[in-house]
C-alpha positions in Angstrom: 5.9 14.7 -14.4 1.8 15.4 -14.4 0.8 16.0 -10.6 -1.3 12.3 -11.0 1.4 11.0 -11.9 3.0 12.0 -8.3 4.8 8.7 -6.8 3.3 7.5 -3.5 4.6 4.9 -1.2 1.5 2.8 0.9 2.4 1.4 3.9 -0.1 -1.0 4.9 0.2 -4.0 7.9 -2.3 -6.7 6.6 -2.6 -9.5 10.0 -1.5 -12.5 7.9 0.4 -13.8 4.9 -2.6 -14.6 3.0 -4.0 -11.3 3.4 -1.2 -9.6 2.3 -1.0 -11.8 -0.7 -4.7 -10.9 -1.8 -4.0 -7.4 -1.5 -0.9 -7.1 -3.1 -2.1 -9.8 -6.0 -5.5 -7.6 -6.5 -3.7 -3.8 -6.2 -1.4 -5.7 -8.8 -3.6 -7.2 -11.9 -6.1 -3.7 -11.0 -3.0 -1.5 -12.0 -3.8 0.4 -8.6 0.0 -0.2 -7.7 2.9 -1.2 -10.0 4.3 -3.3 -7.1 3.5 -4.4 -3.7 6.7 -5.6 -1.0 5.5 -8.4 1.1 8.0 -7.8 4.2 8.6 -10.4 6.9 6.2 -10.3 9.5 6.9 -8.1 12.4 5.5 -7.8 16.1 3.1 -4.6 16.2 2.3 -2.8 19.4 -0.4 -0.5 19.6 -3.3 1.0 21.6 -6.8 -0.5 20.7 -9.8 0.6 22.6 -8.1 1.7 25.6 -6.2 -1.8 25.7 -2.5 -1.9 24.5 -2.2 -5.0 22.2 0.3 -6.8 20.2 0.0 -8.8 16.8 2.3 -10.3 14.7 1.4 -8.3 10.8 2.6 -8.8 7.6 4.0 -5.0 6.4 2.9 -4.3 2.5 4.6 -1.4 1.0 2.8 -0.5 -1.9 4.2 1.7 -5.0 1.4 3.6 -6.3 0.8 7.2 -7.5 -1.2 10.1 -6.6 -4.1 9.5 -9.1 -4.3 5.9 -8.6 -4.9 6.3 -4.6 -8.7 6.9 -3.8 -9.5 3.7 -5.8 -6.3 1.7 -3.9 -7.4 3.0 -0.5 -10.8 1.9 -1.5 -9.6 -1.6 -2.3 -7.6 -1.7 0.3 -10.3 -1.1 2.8 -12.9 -3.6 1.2 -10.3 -6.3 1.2 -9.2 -5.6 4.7 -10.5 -7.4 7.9 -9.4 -4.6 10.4 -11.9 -2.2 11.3 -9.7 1.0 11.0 -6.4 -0.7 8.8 -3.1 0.9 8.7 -3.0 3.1 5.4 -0.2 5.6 5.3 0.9 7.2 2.0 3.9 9.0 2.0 5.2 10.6 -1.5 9.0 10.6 -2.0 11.2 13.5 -2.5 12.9 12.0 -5.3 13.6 8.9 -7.0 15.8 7.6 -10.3 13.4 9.1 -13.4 13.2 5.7 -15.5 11.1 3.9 -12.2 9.1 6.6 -11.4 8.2 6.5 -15.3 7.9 3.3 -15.2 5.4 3.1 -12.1 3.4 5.9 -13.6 2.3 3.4 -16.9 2.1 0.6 -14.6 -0.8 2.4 -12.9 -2.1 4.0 -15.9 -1.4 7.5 -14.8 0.9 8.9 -17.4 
């Protein structure tokens, strides 16, 4: 598999439903991810500015790849309300060949 073609996994919280659902929708028809999990919201807790705060967030895992990230991150950013928003990509180790083939048209990296 070309190195662009790497698979990444996003992990994004977006603050509400609606959010999530433009960000997934747009990564989506952009071909910047091949699929986007909505996950059922879950209580955060973080530090903020010195403050510890909790939110209830809507967790996106996004299936993207390697070459397809600096435009997704930059999406994701424009579309997102947080100042500094959860963006985490991890790449897997492995993962069954015919999907990660598959996710590497879907984003027009192969």
């Amino acid at each position: 598999m070309p190195s662009a073609a790497l698979p990444l996994i996003v992990l994004c919280n977006a603050p509400d439903q609606a959010c999530a659902e433009q960000i997934a929708q747009i990564c989506v028809e952009r071909r910047l991810a091949a699929c986007v999990n909505i996950l059922a919201p879950c209580q955060s807790v973080y530090r903020w500015q010195g403050k510890v705060e909790r939110a209830t967030e809507i967790p996106l895992l996004i299936k993207t790849t390697e070459a397809a990230y600096p435009a997704l991150e930059a999406l994701v950013r424009s579309l997102h309300p947080y100042e500094v928003p959860e963006i985490i990509a991890l790449c897997p180790a492995t993962g069954l060949p015919a999907y990660l083939n598959w996710l590497a048209t879907e984003t027009d990296s192969l």
